[in-house]
Residue frames relative to the residue before (quaternion, step in Angstrom):
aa qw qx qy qz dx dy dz
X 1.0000 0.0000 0.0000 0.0000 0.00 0.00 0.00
X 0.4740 -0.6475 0.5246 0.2843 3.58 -1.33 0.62
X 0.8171 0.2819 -0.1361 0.4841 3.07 -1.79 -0.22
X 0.7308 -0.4531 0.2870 0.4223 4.07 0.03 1.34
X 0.7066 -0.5471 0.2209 0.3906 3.92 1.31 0.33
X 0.5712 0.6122 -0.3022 0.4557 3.03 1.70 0.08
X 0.4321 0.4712 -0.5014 0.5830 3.71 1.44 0.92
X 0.6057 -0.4746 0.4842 0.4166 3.46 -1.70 0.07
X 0.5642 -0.5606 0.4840 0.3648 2.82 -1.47 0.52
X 0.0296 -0.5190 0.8461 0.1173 4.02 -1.73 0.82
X 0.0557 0.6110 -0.7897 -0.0025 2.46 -2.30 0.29
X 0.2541 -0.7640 0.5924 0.0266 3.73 -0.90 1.36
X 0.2834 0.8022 -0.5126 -0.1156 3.53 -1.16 0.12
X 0.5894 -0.6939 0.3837 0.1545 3.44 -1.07 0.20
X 0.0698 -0.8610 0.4938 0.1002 3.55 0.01 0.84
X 0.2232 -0.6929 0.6856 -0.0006 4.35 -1.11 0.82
X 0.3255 -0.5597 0.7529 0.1177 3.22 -0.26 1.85
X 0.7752 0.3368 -0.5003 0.1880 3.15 -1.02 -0.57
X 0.9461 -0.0419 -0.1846 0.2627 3.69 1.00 -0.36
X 0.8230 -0.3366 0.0144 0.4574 2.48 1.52 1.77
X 0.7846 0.4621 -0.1172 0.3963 3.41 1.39 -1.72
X 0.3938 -0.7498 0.5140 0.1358 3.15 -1.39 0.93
X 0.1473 -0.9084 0.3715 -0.1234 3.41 -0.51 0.70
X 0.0551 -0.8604 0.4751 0.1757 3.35 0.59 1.32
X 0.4862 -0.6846 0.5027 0.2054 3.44 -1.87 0.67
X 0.4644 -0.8003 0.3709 0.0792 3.35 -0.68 0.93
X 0.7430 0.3336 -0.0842 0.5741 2.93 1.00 -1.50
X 0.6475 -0.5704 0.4767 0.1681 3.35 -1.78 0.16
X 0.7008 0.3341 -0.2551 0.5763 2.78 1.54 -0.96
X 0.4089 0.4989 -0.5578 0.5222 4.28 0.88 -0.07
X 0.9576 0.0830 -0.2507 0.1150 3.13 -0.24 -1.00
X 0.3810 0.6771 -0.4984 0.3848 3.34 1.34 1.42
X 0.4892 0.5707 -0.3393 0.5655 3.25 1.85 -1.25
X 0.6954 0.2305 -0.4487 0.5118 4.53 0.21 -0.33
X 0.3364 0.6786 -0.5675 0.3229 3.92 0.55 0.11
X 0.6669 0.5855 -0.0869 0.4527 2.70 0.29 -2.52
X 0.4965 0.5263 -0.4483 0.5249 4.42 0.60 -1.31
X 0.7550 0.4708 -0.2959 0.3476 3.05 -0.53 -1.69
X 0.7102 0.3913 -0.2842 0.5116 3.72 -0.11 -1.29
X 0.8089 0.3755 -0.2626 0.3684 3.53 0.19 -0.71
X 0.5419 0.4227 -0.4016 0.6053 3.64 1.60 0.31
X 0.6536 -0.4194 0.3358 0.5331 4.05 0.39 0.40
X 0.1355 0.6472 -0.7210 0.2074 3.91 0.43 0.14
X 0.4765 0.6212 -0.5244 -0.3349 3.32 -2.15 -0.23
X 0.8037 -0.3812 0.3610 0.2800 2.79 -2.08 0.45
């Protein structure tokens, strides 16, 4: 949670066809840099 826990809870994660596993993202910057993936594979906004 943001702001000392007193935002709602987010939570982001990341899924690898290749083995199955989910994986939440932690950081801010991972999970702008898979943002950025997305848009740059034909995503749109």
């Amino acid at each position: 949670m943001d702001n000392g826990g007193r935002n709602a809870p987010t939570a982001a994660a990341k899924y690898n066809k290749n083995t199955g596993e989910i994986s939440l993202i932690k950081s801010m910057h991972e999970l702008s840099k898979s943002m950025q993936d997305i848009k740059n594979s034909g995503a749109r906004t």
